[in-house]
C-alpha positions as CSV (number, residue, x, y, z in Angstrom):
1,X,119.2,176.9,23.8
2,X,115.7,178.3,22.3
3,X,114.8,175.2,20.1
4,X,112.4,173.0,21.0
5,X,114.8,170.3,22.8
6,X,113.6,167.5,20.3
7,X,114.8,169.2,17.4
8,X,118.3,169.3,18.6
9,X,120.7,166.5,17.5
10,X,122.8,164.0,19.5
11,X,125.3,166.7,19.2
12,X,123.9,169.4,19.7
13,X,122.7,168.2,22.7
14,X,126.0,167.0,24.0
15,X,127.6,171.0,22.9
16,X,124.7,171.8,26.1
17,X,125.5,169.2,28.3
18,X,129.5,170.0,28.1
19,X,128.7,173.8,28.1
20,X,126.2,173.4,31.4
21,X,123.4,174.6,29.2
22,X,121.4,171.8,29.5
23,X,121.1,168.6,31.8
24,X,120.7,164.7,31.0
25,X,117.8,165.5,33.5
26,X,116.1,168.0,31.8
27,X,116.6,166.2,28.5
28,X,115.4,162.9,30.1
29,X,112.4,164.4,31.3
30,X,111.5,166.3,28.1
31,X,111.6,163.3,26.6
32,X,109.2,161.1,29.2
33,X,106.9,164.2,28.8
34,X,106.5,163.3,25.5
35,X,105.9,159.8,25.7
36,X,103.3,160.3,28.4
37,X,101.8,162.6,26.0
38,X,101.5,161.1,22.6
39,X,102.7,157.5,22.9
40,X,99.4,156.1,24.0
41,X,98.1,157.5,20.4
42,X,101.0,155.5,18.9
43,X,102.0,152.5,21.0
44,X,105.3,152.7,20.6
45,X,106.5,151.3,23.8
46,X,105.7,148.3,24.9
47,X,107.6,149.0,28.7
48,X,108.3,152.8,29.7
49,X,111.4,152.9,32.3
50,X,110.6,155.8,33.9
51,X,112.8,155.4,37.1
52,X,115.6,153.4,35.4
53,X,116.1,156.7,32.6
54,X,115.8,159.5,35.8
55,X,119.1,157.2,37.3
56,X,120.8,157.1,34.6
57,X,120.6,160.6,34.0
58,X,121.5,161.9,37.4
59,X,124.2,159.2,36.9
60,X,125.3,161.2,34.0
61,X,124.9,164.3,35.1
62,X,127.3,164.1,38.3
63,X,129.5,162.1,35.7
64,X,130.1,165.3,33.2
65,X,130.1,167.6,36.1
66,X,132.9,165.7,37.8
67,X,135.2,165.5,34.4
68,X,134.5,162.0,33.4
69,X,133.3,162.1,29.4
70,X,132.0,158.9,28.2
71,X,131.5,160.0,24.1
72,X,129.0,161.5,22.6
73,X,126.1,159.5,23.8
74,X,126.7,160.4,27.6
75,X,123.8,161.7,28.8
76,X,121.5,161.3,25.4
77,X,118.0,159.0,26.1
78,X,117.4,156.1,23.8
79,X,115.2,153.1,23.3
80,X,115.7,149.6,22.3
81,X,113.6,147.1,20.2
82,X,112.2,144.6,22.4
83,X,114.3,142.0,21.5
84,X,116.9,143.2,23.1
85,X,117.8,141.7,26.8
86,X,117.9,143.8,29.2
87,X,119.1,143.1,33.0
88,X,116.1,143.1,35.3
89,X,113.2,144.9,32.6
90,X,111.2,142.3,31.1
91,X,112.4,141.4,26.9
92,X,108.9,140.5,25.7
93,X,109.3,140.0,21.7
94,X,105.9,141.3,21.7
95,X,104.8,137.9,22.3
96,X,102.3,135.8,24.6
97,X,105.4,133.2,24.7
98,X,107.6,136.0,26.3
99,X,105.4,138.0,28.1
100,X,106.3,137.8,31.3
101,X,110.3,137.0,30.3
102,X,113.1,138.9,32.7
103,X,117.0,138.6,31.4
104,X,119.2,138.3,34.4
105,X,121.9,139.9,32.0
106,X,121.9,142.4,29.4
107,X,122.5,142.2,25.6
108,X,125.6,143.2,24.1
109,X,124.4,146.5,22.6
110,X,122.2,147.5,25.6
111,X,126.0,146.9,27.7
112,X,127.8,149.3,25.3
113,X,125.3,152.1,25.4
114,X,125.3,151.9,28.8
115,X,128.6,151.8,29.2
116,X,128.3,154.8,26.5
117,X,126.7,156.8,29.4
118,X,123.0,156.3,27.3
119,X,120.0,156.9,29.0
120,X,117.5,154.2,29.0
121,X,114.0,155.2,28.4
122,X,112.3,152.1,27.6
123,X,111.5,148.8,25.3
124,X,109.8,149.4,22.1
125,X,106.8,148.0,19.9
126,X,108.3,145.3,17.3
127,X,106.2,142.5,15.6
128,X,106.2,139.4,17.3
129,X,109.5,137.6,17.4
130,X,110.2,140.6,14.5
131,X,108.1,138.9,12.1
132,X,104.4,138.8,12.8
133,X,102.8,142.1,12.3
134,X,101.0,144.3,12.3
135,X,99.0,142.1,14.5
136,X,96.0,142.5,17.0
137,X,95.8,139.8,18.3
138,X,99.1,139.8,20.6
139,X,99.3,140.9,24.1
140,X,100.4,144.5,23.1
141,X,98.6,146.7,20.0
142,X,100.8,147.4,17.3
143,X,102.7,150.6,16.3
144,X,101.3,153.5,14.6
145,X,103.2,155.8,11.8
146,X,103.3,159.2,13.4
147,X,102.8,160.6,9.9
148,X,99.0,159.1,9.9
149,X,98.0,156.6,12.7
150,X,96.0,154.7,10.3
151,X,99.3,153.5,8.5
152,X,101.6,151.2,9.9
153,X,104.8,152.5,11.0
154,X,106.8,149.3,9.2
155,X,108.3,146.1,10.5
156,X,109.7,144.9,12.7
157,X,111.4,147.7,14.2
158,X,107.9,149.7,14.3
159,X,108.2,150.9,17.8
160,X,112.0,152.3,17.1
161,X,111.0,154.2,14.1
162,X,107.7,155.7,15.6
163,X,109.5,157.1,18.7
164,X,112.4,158.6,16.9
165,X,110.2,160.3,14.2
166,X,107.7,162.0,16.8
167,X,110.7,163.3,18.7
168,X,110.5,160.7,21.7
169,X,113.7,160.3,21.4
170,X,116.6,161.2,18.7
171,X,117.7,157.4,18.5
172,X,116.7,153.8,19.1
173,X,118.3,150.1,18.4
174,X,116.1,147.8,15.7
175,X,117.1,144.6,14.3
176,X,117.1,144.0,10.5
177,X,116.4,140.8,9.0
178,X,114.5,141.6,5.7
179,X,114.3,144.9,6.1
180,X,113.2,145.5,9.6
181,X,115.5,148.6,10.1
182,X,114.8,149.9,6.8
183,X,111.3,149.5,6.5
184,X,110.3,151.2,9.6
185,X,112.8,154.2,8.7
186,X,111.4,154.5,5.3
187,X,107.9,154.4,6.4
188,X,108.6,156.9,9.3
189,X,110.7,159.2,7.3
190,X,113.8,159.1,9.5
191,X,117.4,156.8,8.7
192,X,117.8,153.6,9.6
193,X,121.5,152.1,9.0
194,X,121.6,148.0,8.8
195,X,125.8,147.4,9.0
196,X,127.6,145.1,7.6
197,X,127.4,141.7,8.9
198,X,129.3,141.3,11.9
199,X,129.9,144.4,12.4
200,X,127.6,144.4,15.4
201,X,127.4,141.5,18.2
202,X,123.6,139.9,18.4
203,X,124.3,138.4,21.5
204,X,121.8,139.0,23.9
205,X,119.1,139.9,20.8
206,X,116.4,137.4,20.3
207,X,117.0,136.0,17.1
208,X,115.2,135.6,13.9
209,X,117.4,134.0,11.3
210,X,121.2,133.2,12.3
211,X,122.9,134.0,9.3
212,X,120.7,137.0,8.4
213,X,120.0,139.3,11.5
214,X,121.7,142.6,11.7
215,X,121.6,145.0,14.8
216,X,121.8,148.9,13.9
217,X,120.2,152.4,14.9
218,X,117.2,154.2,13.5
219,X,117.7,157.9,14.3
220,X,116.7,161.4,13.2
221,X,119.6,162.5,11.1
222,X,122.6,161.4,9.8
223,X,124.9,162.1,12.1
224,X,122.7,160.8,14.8
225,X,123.4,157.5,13.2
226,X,126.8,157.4,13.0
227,X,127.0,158.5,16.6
228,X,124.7,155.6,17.9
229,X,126.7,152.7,15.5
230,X,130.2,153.9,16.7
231,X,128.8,152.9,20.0
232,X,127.9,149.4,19.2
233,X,130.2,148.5,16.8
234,X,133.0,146.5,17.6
235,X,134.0,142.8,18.3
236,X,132.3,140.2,20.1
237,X,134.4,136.9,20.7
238,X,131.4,134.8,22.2
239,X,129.4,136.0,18.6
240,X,130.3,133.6,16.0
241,X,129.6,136.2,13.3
242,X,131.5,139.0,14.7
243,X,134.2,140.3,12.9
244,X,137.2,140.7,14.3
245,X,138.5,143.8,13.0
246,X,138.9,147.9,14.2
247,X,136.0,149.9,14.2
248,X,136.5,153.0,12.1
249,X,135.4,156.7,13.1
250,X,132.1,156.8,11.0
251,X,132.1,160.5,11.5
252,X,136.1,161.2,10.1
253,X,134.9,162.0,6.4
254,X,131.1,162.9,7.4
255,X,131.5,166.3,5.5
256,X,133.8,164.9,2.7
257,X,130.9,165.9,0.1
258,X,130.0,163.5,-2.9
259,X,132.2,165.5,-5.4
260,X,133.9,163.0,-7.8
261,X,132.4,159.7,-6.6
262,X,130.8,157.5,-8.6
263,X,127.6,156.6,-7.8
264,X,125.6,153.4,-9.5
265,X,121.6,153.5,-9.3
266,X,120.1,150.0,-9.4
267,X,116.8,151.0,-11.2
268,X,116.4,147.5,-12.8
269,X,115.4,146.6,-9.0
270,X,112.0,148.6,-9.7
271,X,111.6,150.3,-13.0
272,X,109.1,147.3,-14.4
273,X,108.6,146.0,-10.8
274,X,104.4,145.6,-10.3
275,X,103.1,147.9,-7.7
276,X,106.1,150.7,-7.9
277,X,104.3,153.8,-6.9
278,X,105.2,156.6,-9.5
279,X,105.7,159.0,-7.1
280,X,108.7,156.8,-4.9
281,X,110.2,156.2,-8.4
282,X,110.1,160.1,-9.0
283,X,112.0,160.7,-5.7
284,X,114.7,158.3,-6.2
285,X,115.6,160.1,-9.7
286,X,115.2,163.7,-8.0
287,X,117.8,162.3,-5.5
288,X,119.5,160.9,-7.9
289,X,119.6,164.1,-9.7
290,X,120.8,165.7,-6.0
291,X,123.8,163.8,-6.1
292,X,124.9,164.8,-9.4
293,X,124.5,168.5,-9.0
294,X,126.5,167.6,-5.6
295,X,129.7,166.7,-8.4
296,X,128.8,163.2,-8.5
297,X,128.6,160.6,-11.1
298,X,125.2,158.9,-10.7
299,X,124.7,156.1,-13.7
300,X,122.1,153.0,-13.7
301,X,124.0,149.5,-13.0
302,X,124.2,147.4,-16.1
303,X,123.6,143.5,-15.5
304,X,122.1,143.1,-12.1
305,X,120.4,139.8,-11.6
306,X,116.6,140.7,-10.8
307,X,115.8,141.8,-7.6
308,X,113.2,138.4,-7.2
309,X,116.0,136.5,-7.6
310,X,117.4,138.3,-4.3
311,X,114.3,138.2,-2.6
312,X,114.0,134.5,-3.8
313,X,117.1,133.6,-2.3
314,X,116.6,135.5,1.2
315,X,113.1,134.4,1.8
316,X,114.3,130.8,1.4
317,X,117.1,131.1,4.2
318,X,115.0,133.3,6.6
319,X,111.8,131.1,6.4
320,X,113.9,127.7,7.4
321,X,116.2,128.9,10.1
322,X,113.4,130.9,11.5
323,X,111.4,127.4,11.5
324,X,114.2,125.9,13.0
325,X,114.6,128.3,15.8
326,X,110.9,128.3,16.9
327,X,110.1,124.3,16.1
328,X,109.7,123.3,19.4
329,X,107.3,126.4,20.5
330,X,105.3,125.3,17.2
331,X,104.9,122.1,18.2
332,X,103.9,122.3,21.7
333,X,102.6,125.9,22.3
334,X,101.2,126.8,18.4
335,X,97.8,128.7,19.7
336,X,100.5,131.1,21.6
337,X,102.0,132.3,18.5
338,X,99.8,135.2,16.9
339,X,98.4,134.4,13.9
340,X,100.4,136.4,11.6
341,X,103.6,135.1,12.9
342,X,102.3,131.4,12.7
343,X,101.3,131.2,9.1
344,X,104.9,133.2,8.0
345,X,107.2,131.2,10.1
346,X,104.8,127.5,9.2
347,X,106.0,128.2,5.8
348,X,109.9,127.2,6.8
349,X,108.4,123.4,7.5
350,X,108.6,123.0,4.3
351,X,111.9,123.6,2.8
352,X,114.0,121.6,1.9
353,X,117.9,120.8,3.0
354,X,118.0,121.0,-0.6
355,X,116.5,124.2,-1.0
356,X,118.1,125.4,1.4
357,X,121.5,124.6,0.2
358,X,120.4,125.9,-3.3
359,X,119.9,128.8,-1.7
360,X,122.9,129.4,0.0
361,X,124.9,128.1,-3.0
362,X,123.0,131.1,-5.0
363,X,123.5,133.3,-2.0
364,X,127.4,133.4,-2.5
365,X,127.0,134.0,-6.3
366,X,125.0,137.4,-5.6
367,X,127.4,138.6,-3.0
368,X,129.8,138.1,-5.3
369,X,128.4,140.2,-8.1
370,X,127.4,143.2,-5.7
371,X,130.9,143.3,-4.1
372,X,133.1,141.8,-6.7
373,X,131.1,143.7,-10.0
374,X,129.5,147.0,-8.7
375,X,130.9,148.1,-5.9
376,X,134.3,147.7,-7.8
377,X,132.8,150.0,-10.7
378,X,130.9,152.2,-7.6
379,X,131.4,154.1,-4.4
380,X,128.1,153.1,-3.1
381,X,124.7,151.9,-4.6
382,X,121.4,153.4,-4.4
383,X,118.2,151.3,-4.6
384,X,114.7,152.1,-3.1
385,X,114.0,151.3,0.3
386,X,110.2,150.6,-0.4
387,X,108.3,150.8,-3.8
388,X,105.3,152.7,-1.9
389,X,104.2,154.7,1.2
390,X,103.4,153.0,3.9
391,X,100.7,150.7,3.9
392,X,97.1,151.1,6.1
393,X,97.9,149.5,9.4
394,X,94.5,147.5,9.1
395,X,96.0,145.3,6.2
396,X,98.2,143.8,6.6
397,X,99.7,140.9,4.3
398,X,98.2,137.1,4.8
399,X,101.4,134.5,4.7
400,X,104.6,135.9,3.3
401,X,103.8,137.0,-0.1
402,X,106.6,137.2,-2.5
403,X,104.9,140.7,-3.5
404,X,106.4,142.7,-0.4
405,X,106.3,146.3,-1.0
406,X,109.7,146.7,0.8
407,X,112.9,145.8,-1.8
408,X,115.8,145.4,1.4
409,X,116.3,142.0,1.4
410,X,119.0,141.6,-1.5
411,X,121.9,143.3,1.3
412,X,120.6,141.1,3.9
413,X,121.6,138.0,1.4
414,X,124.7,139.9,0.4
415,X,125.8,141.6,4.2
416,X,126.2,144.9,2.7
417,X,125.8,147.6,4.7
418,X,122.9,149.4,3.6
419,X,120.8,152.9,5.0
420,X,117.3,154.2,4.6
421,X,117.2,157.9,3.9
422,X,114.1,160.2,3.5
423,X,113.5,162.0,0.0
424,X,110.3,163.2,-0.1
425,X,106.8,162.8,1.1
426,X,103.9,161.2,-1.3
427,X,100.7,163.5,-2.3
428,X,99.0,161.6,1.0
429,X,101.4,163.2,3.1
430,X,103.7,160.0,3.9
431,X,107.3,159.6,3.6
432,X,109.6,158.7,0.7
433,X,112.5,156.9,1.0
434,X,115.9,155.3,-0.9
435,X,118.9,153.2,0.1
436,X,122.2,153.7,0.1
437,X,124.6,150.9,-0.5
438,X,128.3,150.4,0.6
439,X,131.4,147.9,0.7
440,X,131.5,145.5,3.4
441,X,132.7,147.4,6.4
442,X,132.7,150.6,4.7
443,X,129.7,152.4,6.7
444,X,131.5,155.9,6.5
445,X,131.2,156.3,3.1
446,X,127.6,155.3,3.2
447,X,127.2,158.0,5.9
448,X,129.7,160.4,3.9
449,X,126.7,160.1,0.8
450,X,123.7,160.4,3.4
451,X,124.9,163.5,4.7
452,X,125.7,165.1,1.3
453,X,122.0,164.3,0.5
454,X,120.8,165.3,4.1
455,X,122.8,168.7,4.4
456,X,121.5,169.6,0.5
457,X,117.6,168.8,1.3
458,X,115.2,169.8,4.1
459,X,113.1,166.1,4.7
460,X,115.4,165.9,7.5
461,X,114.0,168.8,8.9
462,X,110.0,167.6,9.1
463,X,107.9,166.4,11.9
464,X,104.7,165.1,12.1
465,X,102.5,167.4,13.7
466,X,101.9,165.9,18.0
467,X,98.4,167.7,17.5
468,X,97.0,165.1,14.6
469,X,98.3,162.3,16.8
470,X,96.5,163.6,20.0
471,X,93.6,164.0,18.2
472,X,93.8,161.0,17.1
């Protein structure tokens, strides 16, 4: 193979490891070269394992060469948020409180994707406990957008989508609570799929807010997605939100097309929204206007409740079980916490049982008018992922303001699954991005739309440029 090994997908670089073409090795070591090279520009890592990814290539390699084919991630490097336990490397959550913490066992997902034959390469950048950020005044600096290091890279997942968009790696686990897969996709330009709820097992994954986290991939394409989320996905008995069903083959009806699907665009979300930057709101209808001339029926949804009510509704629930989870840290260790993280999760102290039952009560009603309303009337939903570039990585947002540039959190209320795609890049250079919307459990026709979109544009296609970030 001639291309540049970072350009090739998960499958394309299986085809070279089946056909003897290429080794786990050589791919392992491509990809270390490149971290040595331009992560210390980007902090995207918090811990490199060197030795642990050479092992599990080798262990790969003699693996494929003696028959035994573990999927399509045997033999592929990837990296993992750094909330995710793993056996024996420290699990920091970018914290002072966790800095020195070693699992004796790992996390579900980091089990799977070894079991998967995945190659380890490291932990990545994340804001502390996946909510501070970007902050400098934690133990490790925070992650840099590829695109321009003076822009943040998104949260909390930053580290995930820094390293898969400069070609570090082709894929990488985040955690979405808000937005924290999302957001760092959109901002990075690559996709980031949040699943449905349950879909995934958290065990093993420090958590944020119970009834809100989701586990998923940020990766370079597509396809690269839907590779890395087959496998994870399945059930977890010892996770009380784990569903107990079949996992589907996300890839089955990948190249189906959009031809005869109808498609609903929630533009009340952010046609009058305050600080929607004209050019994201340009993208979305030039996608939207992709889709269509794909043989899809695109139309606005009529009768959405207002995206603050949403955000309203998710903020509540995330603030107070994120309080609840970190009380006793607050009390006793508060100057440990950065400062960023302090002030958002304070805010949980004081809500009420009542709010928070208002808010669940409310929470039930808004599933039930995006599953039970629109996606009876739609195939999938679109919405943006962001209303604007990303943001200058020196200021960041006091508090948690209720103006938040990204617009995610209504399908973490509702547990749709939901998937950042690029669509663009703004006159500064930085990416564009949209969601894409599905029924619960109904990830492949999600993907089935993203790759329409993908195969029919070039975004996918882009890199930053290494040189910029060196010089950096």
């Amino acid at each position: 193979m001639t291309e540049p090994l970072e350009t090739l997908s998960i499958a394309d670089l299986g085809t070279g490891l089946r056909n003897g073409s290429l080794t786990s090795a050589k791919i392992t070591e491509h990809c270390l070269s490149r971290i040595a090279e331009l992560d210390p520009a980007l902090n995207a890592f918090i811990t490199v394992t060197g030795d642990r990814a050479m092992q599990d290539a080798a262990k790969a390699d003699r693996e494929l060469a003696d028959g035994t084919d573990r999927g399509p991630m045997h033999g592929i490097p990837y990296g993992l948020k750094d909330i995710y336990d793993t056996a024996g490397i420290r699990t920091t959550c970018h914290s002072k409180l966790r800095e020195d913490v070693i699992p004796a066992t790992d996390s579900v997902c980091a089990e799977k994707l070894a079991q998967a034959g995945g190659v380890l390469l490291g932990k990545l950048s994340t804001h502390e406990f996946a909510f501070g950020g970007p902050s400098f005044d934690l133990p490790f600096p925070p992650a840099r957008n590829p695109w321009n290091r003076d822009h943040g890279p998104g949260g909390s997942s930053s580290g995930s989508g820094a390293a898969v968009a400069m070609g570090m790696m082709r894929t990488a686990m985040g955690s979405d609570t808000g937005g924290s897969i999302r957001g760092p996709a959109a901002y990075c330009g690559v996709i980031g799929i949040k699943p449905t709820y349950g879909l995934v097992s958290r065990r093993g994954v420090f958590p944020l807010s119970y009834t809100m986290d989701h586990c998923g991939p940020l990766s370079k394409t597509v396809e690269d997605a839907a590779i890395t989320l087959q496998a994870v996905a399945g059930y977890d008995a010892i996770d009380p939100a784990c569903a107990d069903m079949p996992v589907p083959d996300f890839r089955a009806s990948l190249n189906a097309g959009v031809k005869g699907m109808k498609i609903g665009l929630l533009r009340s979300f952010y046609a009058d929204a305050e600080g929607m930057a004209p050019e994201s709101s340009a993208a979305i209808d030039a996608a939207a206007e992709t889709l269509r001339s794909l043989g899809a029926e695109v139309e606005d949804v009529q009768g959405a409740s207002p995206f603050t009510q949403y955000n309203s509704c998710g903020r509540v629930i995330l603030l107070a079980e994120a309080y609840a989870i970190h009380e006793e840290d607050l009390k006793t260790r508060p100057l440990d916490f950065g400062q960023l993280t302090m002030e958002r999760i304070m805010l949980g102290a004081y809500i009420s049982a009542a709010d928070l039952v208002q808010a669940q009560r409310l929470r039930r009603e808004l599933s039930q008018e995006v599953n039970s309303i629109f996606l009876k009337q739609y195939d999938v939903l679109l919405a943006p992922s962001s209303m604007t570039p990303a943001p200058r990585i020196d200021a960041p947002q006091k508090g948690f303001p209720l103006a938040w540039p990204m617009q995610t959190m209504p399908f973490n209320v509702t547990g749709n699954p939901a998937m950042s795609i690029p669509i663009g890049f703004s006159d500064s250079g930085l990416p564009l991005s949209m969601q894409i919307v599905g029924g619960y459990f109904d990830e492949a026709t999600v993907f089935r739309v993203g790759q329409a979109y993908e195969a029919a544009t070039q975004w996918h296609l882009k890199w930053p440029e290494p040189a910029l970030v060196e010089a950096a």
